[in-house]
C-alpha positions as CSV (number, residue, x, y, z in Angstrom):
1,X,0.0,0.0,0.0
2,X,1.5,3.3,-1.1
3,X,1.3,6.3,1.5
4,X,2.5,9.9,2.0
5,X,2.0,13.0,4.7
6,X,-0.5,15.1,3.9
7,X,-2.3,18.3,5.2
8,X,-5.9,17.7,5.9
9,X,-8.5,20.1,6.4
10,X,-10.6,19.6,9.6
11,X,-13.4,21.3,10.9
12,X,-13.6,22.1,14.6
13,X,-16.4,23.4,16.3
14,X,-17.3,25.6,13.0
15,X,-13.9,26.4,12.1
16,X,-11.4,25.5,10.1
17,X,-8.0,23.7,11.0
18,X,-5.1,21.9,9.3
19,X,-3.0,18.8,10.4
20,X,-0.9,16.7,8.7
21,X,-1.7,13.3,8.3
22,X,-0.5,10.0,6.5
23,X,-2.8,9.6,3.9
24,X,-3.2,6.1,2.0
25,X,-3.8,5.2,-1.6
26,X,-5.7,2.8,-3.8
27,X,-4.0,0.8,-6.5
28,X,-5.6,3.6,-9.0
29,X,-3.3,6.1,-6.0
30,X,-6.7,7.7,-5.3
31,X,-7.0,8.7,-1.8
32,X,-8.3,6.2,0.4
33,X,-8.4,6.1,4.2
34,X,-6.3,8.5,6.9
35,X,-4.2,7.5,10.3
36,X,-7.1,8.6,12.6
37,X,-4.2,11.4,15.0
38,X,-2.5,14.0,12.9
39,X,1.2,13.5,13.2
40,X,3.9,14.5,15.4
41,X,7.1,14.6,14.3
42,X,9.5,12.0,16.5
43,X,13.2,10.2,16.2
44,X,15.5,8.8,18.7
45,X,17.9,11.2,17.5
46,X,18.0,14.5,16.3
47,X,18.9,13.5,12.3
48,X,16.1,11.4,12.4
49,X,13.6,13.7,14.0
50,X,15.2,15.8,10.9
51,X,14.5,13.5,8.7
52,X,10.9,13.0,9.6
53,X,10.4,16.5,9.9
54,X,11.5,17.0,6.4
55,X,8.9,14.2,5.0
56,X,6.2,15.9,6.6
57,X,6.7,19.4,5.5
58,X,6.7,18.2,1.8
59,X,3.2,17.9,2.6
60,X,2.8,21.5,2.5
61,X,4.2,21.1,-1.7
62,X,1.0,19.0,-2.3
63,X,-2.6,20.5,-2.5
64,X,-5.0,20.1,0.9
65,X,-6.8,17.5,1.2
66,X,-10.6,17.9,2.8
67,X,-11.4,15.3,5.7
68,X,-14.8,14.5,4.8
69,X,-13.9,12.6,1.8
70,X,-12.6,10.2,4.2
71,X,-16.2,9.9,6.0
72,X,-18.0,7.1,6.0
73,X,-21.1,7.3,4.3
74,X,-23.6,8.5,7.1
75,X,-26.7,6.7,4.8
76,X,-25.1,4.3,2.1
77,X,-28.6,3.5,1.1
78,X,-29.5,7.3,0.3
79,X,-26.2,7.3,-1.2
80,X,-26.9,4.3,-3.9
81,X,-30.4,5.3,-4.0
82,X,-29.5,8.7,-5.1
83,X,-27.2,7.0,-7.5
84,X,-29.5,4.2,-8.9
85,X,-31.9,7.3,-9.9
86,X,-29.4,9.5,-11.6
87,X,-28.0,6.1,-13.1
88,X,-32.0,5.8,-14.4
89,X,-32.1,9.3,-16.1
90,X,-29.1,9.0,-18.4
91,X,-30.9,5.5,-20.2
């Protein structure tokens, strides 16, 4: 499974905020789930806290990503429902 860090937008209490997070990827490298905590950069020494510091700020090269698309579907019968009838009015 491929993965990367990045920023995520949340909202809190009716505003917004930004973590970073790893993100995974389908085979297709759509985005597909998140690690739940936003990271925090760590290492047992100070080179590799460099290091992982480094791999998370190239998050901040890629374009924000919105946490709801990682949501599960609050009805997923409403959702294919909805679907099914717009699949209906293109025959």
């Amino acid at each position: 499974m491929n993965w990367n860090y990045r920023v995520v937008k949340h909202i809190v209490e009716d505003s917004k905020c930004f973590q970073i997070h790893e993100v995974h990827y389908d085979k297709e490298n759509n985005p597909e789930s998140i690690a739940e905590e936003g990271c925090v950069p760590f290492g047992d020494t100070t080179e590799e806290l460099s290091r992982a510091m480094i791999h998370m700020m190239s998050a901040l090269t890629k374009p924000v990503l919105d946490a709801t698309l990682f949501s599960p579907d609050p009805s997923p019968s409403a959702t294919i429902n909805a679907t099914l009838g717009m699949l209906k009015k293109n025959v």
